[in-house]
Each structure stands twice: as C-alpha cells, then as structure tokens.
SERO-4910 file (N, C-alpha, C, O; in steps of 0.05 Angstrom, whole numbers):
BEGIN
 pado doro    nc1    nc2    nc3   cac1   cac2   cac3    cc1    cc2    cc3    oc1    oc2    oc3
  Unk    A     17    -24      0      0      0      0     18     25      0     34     29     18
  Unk    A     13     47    -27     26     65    -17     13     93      7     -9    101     14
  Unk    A     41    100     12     23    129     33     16    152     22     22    161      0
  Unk    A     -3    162     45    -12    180     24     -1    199     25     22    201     33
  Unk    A    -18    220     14      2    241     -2      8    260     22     30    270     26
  Unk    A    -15    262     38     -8    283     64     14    273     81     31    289     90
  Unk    A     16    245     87     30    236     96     66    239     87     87    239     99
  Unk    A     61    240     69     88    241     50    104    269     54    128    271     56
  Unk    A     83    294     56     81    322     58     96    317     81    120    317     81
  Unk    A     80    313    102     99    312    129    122    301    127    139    318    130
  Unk    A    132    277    123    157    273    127    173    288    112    191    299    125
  Unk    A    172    293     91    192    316     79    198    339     92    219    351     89
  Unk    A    171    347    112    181    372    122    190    375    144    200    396    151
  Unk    A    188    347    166    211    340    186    230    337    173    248    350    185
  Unk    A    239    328    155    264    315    144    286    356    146    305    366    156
  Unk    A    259    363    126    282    386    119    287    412    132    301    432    125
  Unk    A    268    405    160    260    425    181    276    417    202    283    434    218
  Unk    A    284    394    206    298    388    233    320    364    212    314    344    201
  Unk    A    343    376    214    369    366    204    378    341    215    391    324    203
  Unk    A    365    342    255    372    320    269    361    297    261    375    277    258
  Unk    A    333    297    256    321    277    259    322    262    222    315    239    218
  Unk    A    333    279    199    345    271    186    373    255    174    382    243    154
  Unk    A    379    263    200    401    252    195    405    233    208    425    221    202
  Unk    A    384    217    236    375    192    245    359    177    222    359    152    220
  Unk    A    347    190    208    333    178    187    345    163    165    334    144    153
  Unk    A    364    170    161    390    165    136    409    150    144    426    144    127
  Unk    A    411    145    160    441    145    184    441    128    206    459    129    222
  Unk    A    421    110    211    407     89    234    435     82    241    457     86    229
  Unk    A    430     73    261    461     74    286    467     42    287    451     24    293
  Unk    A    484     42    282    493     12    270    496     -3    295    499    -28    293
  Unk    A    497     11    327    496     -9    346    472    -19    350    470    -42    359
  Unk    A    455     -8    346    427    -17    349    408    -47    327    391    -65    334
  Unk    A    425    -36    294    416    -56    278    413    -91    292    396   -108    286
  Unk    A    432    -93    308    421   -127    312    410   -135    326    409   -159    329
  Unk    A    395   -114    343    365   -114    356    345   -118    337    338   -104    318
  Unk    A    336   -149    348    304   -154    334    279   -136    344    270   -140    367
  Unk    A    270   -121    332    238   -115    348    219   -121    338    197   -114    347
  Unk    A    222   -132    319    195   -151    306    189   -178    317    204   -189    333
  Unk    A    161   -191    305    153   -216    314    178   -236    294    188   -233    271
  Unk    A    182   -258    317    209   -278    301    192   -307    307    171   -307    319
  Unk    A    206   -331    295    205   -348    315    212   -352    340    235   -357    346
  Unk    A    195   -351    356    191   -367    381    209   -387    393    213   -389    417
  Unk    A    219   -401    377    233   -425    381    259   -424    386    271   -441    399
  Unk    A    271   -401    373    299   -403    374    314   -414    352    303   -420    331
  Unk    A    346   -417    359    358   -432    331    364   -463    343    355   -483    332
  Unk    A    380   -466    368    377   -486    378    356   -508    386    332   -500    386
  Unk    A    361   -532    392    334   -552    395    331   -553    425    311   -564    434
  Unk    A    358   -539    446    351   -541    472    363   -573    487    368   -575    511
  Unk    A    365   -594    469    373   -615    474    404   -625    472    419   -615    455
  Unk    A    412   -646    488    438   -642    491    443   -672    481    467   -677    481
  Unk    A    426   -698    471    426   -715    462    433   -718    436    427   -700    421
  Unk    A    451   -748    425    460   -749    402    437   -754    386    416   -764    395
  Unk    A    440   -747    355    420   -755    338    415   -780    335    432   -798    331
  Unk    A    382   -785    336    374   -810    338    361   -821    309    343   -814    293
  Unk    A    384   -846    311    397   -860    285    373   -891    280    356   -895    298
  Unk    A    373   -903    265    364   -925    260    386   -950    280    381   -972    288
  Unk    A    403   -938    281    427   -961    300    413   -954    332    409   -972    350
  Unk    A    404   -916    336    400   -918    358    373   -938    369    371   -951    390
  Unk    A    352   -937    344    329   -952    353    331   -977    350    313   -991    360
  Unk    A    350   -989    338    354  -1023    336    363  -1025    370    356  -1041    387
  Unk    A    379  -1005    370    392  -1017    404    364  -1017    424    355  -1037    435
  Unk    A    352   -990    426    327   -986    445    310  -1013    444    300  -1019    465
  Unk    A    305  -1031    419    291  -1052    407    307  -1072    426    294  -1084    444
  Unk    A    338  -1076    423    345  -1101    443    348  -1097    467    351  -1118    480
  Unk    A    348  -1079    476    343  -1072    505    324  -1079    513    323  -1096    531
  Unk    A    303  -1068    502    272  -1079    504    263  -1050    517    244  -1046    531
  Unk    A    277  -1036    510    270  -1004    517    256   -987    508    267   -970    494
  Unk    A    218   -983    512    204   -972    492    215   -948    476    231   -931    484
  Unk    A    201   -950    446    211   -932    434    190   -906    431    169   -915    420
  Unk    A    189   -890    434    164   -871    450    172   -847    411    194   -839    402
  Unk    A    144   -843    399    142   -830    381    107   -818    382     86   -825    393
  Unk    A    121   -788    358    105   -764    360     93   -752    335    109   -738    321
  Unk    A     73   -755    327     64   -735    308     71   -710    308     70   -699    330
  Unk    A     80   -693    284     80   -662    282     75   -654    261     75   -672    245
  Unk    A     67   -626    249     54   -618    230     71   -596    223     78   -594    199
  Unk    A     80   -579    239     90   -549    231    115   -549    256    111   -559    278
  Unk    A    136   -537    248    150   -523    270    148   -530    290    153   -552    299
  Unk    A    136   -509    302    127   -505    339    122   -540    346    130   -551    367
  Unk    A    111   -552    326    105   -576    342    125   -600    340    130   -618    356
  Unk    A    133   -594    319    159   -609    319    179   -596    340    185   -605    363
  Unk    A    183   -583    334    203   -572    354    200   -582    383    218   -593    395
  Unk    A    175   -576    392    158   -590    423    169   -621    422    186   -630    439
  Unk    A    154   -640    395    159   -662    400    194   -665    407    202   -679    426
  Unk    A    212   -651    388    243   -660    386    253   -657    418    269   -673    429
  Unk    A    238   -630    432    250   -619    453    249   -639    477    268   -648    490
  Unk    A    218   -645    480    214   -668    493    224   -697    497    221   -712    516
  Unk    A    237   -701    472    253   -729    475    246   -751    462    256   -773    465
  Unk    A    223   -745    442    219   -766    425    240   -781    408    262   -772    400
  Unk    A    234   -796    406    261   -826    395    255   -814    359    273   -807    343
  Unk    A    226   -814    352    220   -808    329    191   -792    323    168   -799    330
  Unk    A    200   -773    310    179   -749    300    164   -761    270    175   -766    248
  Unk    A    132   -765    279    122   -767    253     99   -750    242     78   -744    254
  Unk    A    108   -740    211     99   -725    198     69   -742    182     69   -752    160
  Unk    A     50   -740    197     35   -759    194     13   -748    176      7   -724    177
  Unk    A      3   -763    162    -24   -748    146    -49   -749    159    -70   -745    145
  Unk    A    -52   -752    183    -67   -740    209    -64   -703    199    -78   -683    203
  Unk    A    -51   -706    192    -46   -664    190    -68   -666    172    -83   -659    190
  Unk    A    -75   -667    163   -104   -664    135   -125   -669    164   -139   -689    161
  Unk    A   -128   -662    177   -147   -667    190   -140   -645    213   -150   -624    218
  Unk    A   -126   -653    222   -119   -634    258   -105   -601    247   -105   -580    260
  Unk    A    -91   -607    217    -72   -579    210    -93   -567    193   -104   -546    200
  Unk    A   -100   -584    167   -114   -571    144   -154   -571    148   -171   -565    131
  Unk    A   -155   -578    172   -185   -578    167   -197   -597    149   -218   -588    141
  Unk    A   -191   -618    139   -193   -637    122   -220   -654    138   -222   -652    162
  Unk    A   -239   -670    120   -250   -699    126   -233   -723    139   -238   -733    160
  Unk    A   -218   -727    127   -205   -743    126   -175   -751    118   -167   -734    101
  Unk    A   -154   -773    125   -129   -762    106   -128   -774     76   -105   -780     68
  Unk    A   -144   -778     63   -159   -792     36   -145   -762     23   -128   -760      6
  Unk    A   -156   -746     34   -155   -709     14   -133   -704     11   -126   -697    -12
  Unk    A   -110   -707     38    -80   -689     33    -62   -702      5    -59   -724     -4
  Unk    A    -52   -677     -4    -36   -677    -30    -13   -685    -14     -9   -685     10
  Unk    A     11   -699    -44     35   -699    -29     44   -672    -31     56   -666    -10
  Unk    A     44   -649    -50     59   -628    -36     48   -619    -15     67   -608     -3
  Unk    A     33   -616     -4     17   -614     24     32   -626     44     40   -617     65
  Unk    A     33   -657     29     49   -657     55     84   -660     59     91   -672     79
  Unk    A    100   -652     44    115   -644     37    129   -619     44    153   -616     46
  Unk    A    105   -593     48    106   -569     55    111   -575     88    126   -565    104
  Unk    A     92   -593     92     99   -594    131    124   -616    139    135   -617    161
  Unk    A    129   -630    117    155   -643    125    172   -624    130    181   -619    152
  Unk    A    178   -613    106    207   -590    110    195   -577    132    214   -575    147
  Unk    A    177   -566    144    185   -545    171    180   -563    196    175   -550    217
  Unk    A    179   -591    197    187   -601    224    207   -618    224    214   -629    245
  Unk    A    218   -622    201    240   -628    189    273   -609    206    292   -615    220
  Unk    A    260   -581    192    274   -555    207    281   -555    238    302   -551    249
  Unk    A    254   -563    248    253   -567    282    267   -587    288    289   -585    298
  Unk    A    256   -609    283    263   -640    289    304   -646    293    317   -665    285
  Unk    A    312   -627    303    341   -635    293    357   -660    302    377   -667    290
  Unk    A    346   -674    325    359   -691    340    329   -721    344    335   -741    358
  Unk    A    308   -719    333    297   -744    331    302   -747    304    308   -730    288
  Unk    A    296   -783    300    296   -790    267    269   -786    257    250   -798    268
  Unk    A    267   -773    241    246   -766    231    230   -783    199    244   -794    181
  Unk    A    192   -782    198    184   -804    189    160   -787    167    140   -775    173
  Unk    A    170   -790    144    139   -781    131    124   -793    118    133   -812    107
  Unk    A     94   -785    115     73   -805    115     73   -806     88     82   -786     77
  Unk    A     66   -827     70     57   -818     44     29   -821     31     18   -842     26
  Unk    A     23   -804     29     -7   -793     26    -25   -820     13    -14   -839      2
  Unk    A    -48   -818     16    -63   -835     -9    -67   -829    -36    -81   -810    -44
  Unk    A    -51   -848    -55    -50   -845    -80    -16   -840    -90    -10   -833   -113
  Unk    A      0   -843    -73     25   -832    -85     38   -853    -82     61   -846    -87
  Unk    A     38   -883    -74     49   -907    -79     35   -929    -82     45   -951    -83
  Unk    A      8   -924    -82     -4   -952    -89     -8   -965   -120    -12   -988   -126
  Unk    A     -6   -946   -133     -4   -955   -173     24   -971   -175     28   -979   -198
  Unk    A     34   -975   -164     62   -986   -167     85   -987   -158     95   -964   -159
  Unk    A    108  -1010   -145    126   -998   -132    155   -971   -148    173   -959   -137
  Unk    A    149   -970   -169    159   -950   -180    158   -918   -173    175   -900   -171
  Unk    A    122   -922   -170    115   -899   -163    123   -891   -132    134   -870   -124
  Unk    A    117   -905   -124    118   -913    -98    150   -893    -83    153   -876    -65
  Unk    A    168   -908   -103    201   -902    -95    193   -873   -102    187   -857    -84
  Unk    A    194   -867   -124    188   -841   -137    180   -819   -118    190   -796   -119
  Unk    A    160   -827    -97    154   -812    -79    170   -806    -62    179   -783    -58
  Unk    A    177   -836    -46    197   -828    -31    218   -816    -34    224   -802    -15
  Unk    A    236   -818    -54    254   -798    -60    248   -770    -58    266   -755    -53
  Unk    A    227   -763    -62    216   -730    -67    216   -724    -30    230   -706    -19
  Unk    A    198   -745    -17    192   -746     16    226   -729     24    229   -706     32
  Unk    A    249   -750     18    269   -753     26    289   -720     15    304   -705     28
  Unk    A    282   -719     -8    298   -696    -28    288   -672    -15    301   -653     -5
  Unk    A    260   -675    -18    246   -643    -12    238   -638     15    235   -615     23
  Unk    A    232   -661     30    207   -657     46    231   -661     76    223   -653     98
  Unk    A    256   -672     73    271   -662     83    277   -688    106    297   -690    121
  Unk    A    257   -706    106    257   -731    125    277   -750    122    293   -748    103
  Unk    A    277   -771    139    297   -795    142    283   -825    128    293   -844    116
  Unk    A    257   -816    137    246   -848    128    221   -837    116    214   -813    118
  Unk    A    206   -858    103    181   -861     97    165   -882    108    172   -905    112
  Unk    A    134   -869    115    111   -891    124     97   -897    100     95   -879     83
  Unk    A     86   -920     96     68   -921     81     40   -947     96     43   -959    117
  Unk    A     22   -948     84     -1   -957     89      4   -994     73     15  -1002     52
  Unk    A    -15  -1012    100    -12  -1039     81     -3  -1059     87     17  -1052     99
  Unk    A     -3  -1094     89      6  -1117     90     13  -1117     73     18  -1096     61
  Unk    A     18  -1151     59     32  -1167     51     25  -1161     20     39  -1172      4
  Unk    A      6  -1144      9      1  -1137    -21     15  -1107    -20      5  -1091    -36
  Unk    A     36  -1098     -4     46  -1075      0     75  -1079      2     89  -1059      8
  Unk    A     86  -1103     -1    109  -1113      6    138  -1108    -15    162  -1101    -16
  Unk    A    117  -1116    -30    130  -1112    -62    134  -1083    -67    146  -1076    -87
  Unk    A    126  -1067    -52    136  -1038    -55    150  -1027    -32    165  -1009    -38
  Unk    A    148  -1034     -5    165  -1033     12    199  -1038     11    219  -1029     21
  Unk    A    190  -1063    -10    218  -1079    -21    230  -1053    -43    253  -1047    -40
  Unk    A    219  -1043    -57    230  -1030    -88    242  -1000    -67    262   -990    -74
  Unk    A    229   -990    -44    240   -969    -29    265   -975    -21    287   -968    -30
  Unk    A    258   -990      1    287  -1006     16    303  -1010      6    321  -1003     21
  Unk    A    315  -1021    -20    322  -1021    -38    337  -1006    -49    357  -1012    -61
  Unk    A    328   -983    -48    336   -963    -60    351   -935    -33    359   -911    -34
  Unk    A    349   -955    -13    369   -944      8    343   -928     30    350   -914     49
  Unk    A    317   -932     23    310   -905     45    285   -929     58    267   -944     50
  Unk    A    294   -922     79    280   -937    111    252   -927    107    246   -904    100
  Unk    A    233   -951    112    210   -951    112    200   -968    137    207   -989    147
  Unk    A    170   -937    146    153   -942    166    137   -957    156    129   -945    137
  Unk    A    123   -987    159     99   -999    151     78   -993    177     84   -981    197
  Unk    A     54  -1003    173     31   -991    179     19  -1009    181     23  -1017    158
  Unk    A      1  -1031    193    -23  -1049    183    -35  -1046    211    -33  -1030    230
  Unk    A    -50  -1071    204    -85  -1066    228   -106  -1047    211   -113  -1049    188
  Unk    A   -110  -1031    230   -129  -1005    225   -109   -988    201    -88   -977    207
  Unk    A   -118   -988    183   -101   -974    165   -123   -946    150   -137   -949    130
  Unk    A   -121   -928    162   -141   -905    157   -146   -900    131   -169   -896    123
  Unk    A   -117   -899    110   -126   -893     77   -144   -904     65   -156   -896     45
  Unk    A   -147   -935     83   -172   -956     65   -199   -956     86   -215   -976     86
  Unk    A   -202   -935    101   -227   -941    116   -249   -938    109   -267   -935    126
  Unk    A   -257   -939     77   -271   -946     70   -276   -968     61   -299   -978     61
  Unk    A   -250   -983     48   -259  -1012     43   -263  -1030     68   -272  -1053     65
  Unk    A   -256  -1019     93   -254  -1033    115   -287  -1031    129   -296  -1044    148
  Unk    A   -298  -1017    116   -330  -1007    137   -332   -994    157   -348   -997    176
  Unk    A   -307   -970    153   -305   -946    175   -271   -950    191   -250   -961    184
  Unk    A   -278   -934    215   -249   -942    232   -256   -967    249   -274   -965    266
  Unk    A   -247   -985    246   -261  -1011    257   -233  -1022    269   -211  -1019    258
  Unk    A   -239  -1036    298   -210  -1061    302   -212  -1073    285   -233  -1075    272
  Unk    A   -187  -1086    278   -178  -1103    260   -160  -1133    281   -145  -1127    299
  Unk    A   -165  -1153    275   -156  -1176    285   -174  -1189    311   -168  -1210    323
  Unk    A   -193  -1175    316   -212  -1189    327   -232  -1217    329   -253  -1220    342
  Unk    A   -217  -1236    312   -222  -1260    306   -205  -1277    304   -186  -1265    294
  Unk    A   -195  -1306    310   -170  -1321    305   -159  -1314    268   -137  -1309    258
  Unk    A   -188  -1317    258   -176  -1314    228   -157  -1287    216   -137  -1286    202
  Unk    A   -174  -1263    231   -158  -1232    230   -130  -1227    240   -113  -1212    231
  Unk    A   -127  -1244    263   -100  -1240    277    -83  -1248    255    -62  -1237    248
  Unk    A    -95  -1272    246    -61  -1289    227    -67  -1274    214    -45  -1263    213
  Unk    A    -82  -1258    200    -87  -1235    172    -58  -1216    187    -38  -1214    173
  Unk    A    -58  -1206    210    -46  -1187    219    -24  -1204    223     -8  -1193    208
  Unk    A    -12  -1224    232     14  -1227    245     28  -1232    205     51  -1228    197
  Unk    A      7  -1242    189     23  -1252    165     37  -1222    144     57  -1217    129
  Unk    A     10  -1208    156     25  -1172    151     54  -1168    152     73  -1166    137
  Unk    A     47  -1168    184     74  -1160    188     95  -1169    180    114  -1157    170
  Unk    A     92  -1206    188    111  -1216    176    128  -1214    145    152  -1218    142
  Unk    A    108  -1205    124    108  -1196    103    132  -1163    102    153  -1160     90
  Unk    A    123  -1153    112    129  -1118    116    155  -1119    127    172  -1102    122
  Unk    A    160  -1145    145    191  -1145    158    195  -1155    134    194  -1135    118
  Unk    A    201  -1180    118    214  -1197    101    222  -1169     83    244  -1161     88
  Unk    A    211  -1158     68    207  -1132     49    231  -1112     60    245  -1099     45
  Unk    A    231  -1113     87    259  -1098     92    244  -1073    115    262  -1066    131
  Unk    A    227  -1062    120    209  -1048    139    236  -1049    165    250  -1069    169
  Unk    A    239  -1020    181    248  -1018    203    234  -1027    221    243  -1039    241
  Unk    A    210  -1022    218    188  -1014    244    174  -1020    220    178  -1019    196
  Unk    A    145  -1029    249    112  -1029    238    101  -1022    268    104  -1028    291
  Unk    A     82   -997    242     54   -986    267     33  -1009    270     19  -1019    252
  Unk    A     32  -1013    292      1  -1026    286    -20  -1020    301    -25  -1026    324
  Unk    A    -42  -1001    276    -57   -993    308    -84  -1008    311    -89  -1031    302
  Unk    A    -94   -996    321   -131  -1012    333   -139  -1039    329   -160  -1048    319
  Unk    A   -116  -1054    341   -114  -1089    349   -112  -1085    369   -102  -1066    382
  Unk    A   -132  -1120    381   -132  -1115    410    -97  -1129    418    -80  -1140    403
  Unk    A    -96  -1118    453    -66  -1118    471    -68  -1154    458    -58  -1158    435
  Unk    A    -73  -1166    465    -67  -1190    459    -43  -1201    429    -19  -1207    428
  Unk    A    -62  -1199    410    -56  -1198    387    -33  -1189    378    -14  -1202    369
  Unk    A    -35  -1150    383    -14  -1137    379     22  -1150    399     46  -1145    394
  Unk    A     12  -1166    420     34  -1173    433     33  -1196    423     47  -1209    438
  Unk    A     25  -1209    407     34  -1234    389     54  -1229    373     76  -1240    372
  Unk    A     46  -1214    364     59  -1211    334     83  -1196    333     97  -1196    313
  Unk    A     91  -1177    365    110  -1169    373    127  -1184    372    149  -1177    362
  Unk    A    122  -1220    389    136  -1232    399    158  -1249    375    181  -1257    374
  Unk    A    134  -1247    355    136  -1263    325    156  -1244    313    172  -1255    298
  Unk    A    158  -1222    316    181  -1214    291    204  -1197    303    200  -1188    326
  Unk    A    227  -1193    290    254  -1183    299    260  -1163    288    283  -1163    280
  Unk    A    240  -1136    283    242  -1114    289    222  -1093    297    205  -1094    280
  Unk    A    216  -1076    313    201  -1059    329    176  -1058    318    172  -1053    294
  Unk    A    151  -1065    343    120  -1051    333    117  -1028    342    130  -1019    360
  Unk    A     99  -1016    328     92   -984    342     64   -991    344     49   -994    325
  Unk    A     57   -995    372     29   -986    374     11   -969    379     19   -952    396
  Unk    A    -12   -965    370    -27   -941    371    -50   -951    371    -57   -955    348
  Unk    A    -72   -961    393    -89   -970    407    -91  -1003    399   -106  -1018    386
  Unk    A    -63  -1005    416    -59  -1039    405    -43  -1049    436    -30  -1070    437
  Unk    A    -45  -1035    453    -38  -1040    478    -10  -1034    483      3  -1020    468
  Unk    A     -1  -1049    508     30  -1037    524     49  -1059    509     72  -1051    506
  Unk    A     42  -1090    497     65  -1102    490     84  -1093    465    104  -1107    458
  Unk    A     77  -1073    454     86  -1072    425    110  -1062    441    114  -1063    465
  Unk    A    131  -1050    417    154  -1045    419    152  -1015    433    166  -1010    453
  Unk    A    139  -1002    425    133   -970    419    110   -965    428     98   -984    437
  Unk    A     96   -938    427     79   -933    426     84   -904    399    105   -903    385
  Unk    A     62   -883    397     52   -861    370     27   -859    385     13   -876    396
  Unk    A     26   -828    384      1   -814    390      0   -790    372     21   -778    368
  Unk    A    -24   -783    360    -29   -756    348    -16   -736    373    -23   -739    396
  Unk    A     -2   -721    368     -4   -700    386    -19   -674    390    -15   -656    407
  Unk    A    -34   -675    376    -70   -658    381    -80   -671    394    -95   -662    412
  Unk    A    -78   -697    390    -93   -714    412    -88   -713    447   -103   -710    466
  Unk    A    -65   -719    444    -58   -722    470    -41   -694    482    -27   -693    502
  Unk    A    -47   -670    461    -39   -649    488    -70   -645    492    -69   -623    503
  Unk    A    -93   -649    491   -117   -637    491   -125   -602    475   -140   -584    483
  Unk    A   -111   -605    453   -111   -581    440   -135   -582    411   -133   -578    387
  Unk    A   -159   -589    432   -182   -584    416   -205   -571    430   -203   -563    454
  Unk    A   -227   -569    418   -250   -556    422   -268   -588    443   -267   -612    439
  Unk    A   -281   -570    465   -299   -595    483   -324   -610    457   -337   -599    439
  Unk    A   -321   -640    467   -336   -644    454   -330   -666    429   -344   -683    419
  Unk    A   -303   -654    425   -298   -670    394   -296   -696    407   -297   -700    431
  Unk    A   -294   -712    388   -300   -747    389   -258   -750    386   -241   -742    370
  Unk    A   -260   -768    413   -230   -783    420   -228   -813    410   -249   -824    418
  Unk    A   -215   -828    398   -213   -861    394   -201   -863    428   -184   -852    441
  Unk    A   -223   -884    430   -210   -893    454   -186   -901    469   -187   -905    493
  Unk    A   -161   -904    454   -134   -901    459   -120   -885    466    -98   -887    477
  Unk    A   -140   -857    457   -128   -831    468   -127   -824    492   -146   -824    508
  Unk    A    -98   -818    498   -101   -804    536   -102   -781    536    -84   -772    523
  Unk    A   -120   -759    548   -115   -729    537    -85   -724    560    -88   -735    581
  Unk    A    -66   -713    558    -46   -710    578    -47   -686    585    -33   -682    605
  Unk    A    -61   -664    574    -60   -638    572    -89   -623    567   -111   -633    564
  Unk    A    -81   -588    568   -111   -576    561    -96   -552    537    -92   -528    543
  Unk    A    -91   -560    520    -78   -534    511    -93   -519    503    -87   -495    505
  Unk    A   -116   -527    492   -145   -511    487   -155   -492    510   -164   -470    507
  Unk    A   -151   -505    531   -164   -495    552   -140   -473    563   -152   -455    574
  Unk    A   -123   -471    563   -104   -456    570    -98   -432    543    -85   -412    548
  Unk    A   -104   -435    525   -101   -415    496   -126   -404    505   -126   -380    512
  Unk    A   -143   -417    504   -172   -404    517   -174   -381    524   -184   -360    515
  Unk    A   -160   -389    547   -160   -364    573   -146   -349    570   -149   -327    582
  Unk    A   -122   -354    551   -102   -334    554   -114   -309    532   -115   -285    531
  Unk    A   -120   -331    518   -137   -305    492   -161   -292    497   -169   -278    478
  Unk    A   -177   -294    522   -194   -285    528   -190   -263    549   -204   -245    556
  Unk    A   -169   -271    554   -152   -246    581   -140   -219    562   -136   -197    572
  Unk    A   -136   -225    534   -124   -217    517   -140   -194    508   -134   -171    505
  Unk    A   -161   -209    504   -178   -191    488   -197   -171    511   -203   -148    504
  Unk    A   -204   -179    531   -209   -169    551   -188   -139    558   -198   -118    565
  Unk    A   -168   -141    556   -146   -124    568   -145   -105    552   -147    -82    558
  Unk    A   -142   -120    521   -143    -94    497   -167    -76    505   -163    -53    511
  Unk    A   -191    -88    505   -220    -79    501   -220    -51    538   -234    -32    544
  Unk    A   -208    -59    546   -205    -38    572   -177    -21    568   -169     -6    586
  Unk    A   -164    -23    544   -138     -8    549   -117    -19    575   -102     -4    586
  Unk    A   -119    -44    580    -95    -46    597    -76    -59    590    -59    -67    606
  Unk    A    -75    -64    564    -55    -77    549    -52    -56    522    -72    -43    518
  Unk    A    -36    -54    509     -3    -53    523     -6    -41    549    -25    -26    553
  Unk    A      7    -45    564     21    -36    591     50    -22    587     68    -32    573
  Unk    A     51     -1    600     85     14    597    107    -11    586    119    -12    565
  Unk    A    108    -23    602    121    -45    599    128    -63    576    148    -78    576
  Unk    A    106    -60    553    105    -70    529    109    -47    507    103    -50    484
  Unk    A    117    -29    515    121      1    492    152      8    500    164      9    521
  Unk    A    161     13    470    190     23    472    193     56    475    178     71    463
  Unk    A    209     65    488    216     87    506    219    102    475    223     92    453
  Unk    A    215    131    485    230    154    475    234    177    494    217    186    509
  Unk    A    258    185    493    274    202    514    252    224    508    237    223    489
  Unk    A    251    247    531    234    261    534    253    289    516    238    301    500
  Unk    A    282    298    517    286    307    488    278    304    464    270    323    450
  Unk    A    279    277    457    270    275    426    241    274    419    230    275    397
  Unk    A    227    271    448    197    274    438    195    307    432    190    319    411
  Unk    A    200    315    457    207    351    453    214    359    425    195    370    413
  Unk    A    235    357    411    248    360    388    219    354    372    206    371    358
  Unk    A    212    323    377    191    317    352    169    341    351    163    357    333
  Unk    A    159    336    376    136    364    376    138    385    367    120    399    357
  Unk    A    167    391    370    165    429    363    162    421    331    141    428    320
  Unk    A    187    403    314    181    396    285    153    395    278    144    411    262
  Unk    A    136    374    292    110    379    286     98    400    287     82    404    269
  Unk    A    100    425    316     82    441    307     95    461    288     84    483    292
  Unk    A    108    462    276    115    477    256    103    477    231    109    493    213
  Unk    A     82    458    229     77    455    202     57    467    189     53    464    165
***
C-alpha cells in the first residue's frame, strides 16, 4: 500500500525542518541494527537438547534392550520442535495433519505437496529425533515405481529420514523397491485409515482367530520386504503382543496395547488441544488442556485490549523526553 500524499508532505518537512532527525533517518546507528523488534520465531535456533541424533542403529539398540521406543506426530515447526524438545526417539509427519492442521475430512484429501510443505518445517525443528513421513493416499499404491518415486521427493524435498506407508503383505512388493533403493520404511497395518472405506469405517482389525493371522502374516510380510518398524494400530493388547513376539524388528502401537515395541500418539490428541466435545478413539489419553489454557489466555487478551490495559508501559518502547520535545516542536511547525 502506498502512503498517502499528506503523509508524505509531512515527512519531507521534518526531514528538511529538523536536520537532526534527518540525519537519524538516513544514518540508523549501526549499534542498534542487531536488535530484533519484530515478531520472530519463538523457538529459537537451537533444539535445547543435549542428546545425540537419533539414528536407525540408535532404535535397533532401544529394540534389544527392550526399551520402549516412545514417538510423535508433528505438522509445523512449533510442534515439531515440542515433539524434538521433549525427547521423542522419532517425529512423525503424519497425514493426520489433513485433519488436525488442514481442516480436512479425512487423510484420503491431503496432496503430497501438502504434505511435503509440513515435512520440510518439522523437518527444520526435528534436529535430533529420526524423523518419518507419511505418504499420502495415491502416491504409492499404482506401483512400486511410483511408490520409490515418492519417496525420494519425501526424502529430497520434504527433508525426512524415512518413509511410512499404508498396508500388508500386497504392500510388500513396494516396501521392497524403497528399501532397496536405500530409504528406511515405516509400515503400517491393522487399522489402516487410507482404506477405511474398504474396511467399513475405523473398525479393530484382528478381532477374530482368522484376523489375527491376517495381521501377524502382515507383518511378517512388511519385515521380510525390509520395513524398520511397523505401526500397528486398533488391534486388541493380545494380538498386537503376538505378533510383537513373532518378529525381529520394532511394533509401534497405537491402540494396540502396552506389548508392542513403541507406542505413537497424534499429538492434538494427546496435548488436549481441541475444542470440548470433539470425538477421542478410545486409545487416546488427553495428557493436557492446551485448548483450555489458549482459551483463557486469549480471552484475558482480548479483555485487556478492550479496557486499554494492554499494552502496559512495559510493552512500549521508550522515547527520551528530548527527542519527543524536538519531535513536537518539528511537528508544530507545520
């Protein structure tokens, strides 16, 4: 927008009416330049953490220890950053964001550059967990060609370590063409959300002797193929600690009980950073109110404005009572 013209009038005629304040104008004082006074990130440059980066060697070891491996959804920055700061083993860039980030139905909708755009900025944050991105519906199921294709872009652009994808043992053959090609893959089965329509909603999965072997032959599948890890969520504790026992590298569970290797939680979910009311899957623990605490704070906010007690002295930068003097007389000169 330009200024207007009155506006313009005036500064010319401080400029050429008061020599001082021209020559602060032209001339900004170079001790001052590396004072920020604008809005920055929040976050800082550092991650705050004093831990080595966590490697695929580091989670094979956590795996023989028998030392849960504790992972985090993130969408943007701030939340990556939260998750990295906190201590997660691994940050995932999950296509849950089409839903909790983008306002989405479902994660059926998110694009891969969509999600790509939120890789690279928790990517940025994430400096010290290994980091995991989801790959959307539709960007590896035509073929394992395509499949790689993606992941390379995940890996090139989107700035991550590994890729997730959705699927058993008809998913294997593309898990294999990734791996393959050098880049570590998250597998996924049970409750697998991209197909919850062929499934008849979000439903458990393995709830029958016949379902379980459906699930343990998954997995078994997804390891053979080369898979670091498998999520497996909305199987009952039983099951999911079957199938733990059955294979020789890490489960991640996500409402599949305490035996898996791991656990994964949305993290909208479990800081409580929603509106009362919304519908929880029963796995969810709320651990937090962040809703409820943004709430108040923004309501104290607006309250304060709306009475003038915000800003407060305290939030306004000084001007010496000379140079206001100086400004005034310039002004009334005009």
């Amino acid at each position: 927008m330009f200024p207007s013209l009155s506006a313009v009038k005036v500064s010319r005629a401080l400029l050429s009416k008061t020599p001082r304040i021209a020559s602060l104008a032209v001339k900004p004082l170079l001790a001052k330049c590396q004072a920020r006074y604008s809005s920055h990130s929040p976050m800082g440059a550092g991650s705050g953490t004093l831990r080595k980066k966590i490697t695929l060697n580091t989670l094979r070891t956590l795996y023989k220890k028998g030392e849960p491996i504790t992972v985090m959804t993130a969408h943007d920055f701030p939340s990556g950053h939260l998750a990295d700061y906190a201590g997660m083993e691994i940050v995932l860039v999950g296509d849950s964001l089409a839903m909790v980030a983008l306002g989405m139905d479902d994660t059926s909708e998110v694009l891969v550059e969509e999600m790509l755009l939120h890789c690279r900025s928790v990517s940025r944050a994430a400096k010290t967990a290994f980091t995991v991105g989801d790959l959307p519906m539709g960007s590896y199921e035509i073929a394992p060609e395509q499949a790689l294709e993606s992941a390379i872009r995940f890996i090139k652009e989107g700035r991550v370590q590994s890729v997730k994808l959705e699927g058993g043992a008809e998913m294997a053959p593309t898990v294999k063409k990734i791996t393959s090609a050098g880049i570590p893959v998250l597998g996924h089965i049970g409750l697998t959300p991209q197909r919850q329509n062929s499934l008849g909603g979000f439903r458990v999965q393995g709830k029958t002797a016949l379902g379980a072997i459906k699930v343990l032959e998954d997995a078994l599948a997804i390891q053979e193929a080369g898979a670091f890890a498998i999520v497996i969520e909305a199987v009952p504790q039983e099951v999911a600690a079957l199938v733990t026992r059955k294979l020789f590298i890490p489960t991640i569970g996500i409402g599949a009980g305490n035996g898996c290797s791991g656990q994964v939680l949305v993290q909208i979910d479990m800081t409580g950073n929603f509106p009362p009311g919304r519908f929880l899957p029963k796995f969810v623990k709320k651990y937090g109110d962040v809703w409820g605490e943004s709430l108040k704070a923004i309501e104290a906010y607006r309250d304060e404005t709306k009475s003038r007690a915000y800003p407060a002295p305290e939030h306004t930068y000084p001007i010496s009572k000379e140079e206001l003097a100086e400004l005034e007389r310039a002004v009334g000169d005009l």
